[in-house]
C-alpha positions as a Python dict, from the first residue, in 0.01 Angstrom:
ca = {
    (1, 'X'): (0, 0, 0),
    (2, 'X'): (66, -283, 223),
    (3, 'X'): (145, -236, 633),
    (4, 'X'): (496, -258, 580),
    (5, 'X'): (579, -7, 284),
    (6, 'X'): (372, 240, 462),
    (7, 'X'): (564, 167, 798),
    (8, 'X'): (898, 248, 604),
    (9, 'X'): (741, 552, 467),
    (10, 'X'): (620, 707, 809),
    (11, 'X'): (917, 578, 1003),
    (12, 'X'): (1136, 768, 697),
    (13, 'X'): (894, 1127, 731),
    (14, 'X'): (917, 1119, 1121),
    (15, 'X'): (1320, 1097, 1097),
    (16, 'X'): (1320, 1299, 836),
    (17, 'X'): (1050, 1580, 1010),
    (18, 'X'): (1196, 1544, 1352),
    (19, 'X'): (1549, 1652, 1233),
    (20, 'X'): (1446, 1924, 1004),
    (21, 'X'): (1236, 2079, 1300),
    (22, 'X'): (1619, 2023, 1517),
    (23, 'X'): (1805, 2196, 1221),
    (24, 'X'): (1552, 2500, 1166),
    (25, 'X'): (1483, 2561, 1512),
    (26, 'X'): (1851, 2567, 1636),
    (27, 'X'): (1985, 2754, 1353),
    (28, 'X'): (1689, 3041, 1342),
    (29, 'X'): (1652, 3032, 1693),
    (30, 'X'): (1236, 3125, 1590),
    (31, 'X'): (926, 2880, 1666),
    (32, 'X'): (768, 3004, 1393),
    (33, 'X'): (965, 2847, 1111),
    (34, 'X'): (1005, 2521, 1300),
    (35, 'X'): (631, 2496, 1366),
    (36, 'X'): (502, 2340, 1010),
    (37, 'X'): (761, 2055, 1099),
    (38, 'X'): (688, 2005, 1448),
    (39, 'X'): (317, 1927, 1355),
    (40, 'X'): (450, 1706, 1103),
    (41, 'X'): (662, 1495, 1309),
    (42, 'X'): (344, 1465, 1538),
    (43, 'X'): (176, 1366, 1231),
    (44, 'X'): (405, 1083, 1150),
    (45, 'X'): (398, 938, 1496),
    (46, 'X'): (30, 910, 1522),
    (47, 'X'): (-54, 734, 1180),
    (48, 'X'): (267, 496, 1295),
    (49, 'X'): (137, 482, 1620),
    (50, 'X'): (-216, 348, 1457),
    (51, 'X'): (-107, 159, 1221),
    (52, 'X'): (119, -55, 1495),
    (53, 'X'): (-197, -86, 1714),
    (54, 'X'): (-360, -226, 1441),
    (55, 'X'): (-83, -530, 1357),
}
């Protein structure tokens, strides 16, 4: 895939990651659930933190 599509697609998963760790953590009020989600939205913003370096 080209920069570009793959800067949609991680700029989409860290939106999308970031507010589903918001929505599970404030409405279970546990860590554990919002965990998986929080080391996604980490995820996302390293690879789109590499792959802006790179440009």
């Amino acid at each position: 895939m080209n920069e570009d599509r793959l800067r949609a697609v991680y700029v989409v998963g860290l939106m999308a990651s970031a507010y589903v760790f918001w929505y599970v953590f404030t409405s279970f009020d546990s860590i554990l659930y919002a965990v998986p989600f929080a080391l996604a939205t980490v995820f996302f913003v390293a690879r789109l933190r590499l792959l802006t370096a790179d440009s």
